[in-house]
N, C-alpha and C positions, 0 to 999 in steps of 0.2 A: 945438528939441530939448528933451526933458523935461530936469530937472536931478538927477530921481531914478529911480535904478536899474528897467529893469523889472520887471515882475514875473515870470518866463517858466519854463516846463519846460526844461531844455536838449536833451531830445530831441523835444520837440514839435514840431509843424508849424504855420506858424502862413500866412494867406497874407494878400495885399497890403494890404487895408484893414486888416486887423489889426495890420500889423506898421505901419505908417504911423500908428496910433491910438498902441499903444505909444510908438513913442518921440518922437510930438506931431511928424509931419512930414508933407507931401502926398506923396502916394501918386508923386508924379512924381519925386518927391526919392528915394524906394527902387528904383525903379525907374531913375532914373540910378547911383548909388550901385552897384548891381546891374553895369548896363553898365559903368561904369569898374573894376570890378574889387575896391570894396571889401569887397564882402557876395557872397554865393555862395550861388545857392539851386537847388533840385530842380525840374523839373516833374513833376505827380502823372500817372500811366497814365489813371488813370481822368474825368477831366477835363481834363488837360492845361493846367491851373494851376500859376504858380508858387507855388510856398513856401519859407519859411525857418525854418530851425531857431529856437531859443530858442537856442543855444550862437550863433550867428551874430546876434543883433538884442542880447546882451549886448557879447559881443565890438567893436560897432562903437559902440553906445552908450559903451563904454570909453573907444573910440581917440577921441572925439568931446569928452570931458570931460576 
């Protein structure tokens, strides 16, 4: 995990590889993270991908540091 804050929109959308870039983790890590309950994300209509807010990859980056 990074050790500095990301850099993020809070209502942006941001989706897996990106949010996995940000806060320097494998995509398998948000994706568990996701399942257990700690990050909460949307699927998109139009593709049917997950994504995650910015106000959600700041929030767990928080709880993480």
């Amino acid at each position: 995990m990074t050790s500095k804050e990301p850099n993020v929109q809070p209502t942006a959308k941001y989706e897996l590889k990106e949010v996995a870039r940000l806060l320097d983790v494998h995509k398998s890590t948000v994706l568990r993270w996701t399942k257990l309950g700690y990050m909460n994300c949307s699927i998109r209509k139009t593709n049917h991908r997950r994504v995650w807010t910015g106000a959600e990859i700041t929030k767990v980056w928080r709880a993480c540091m």
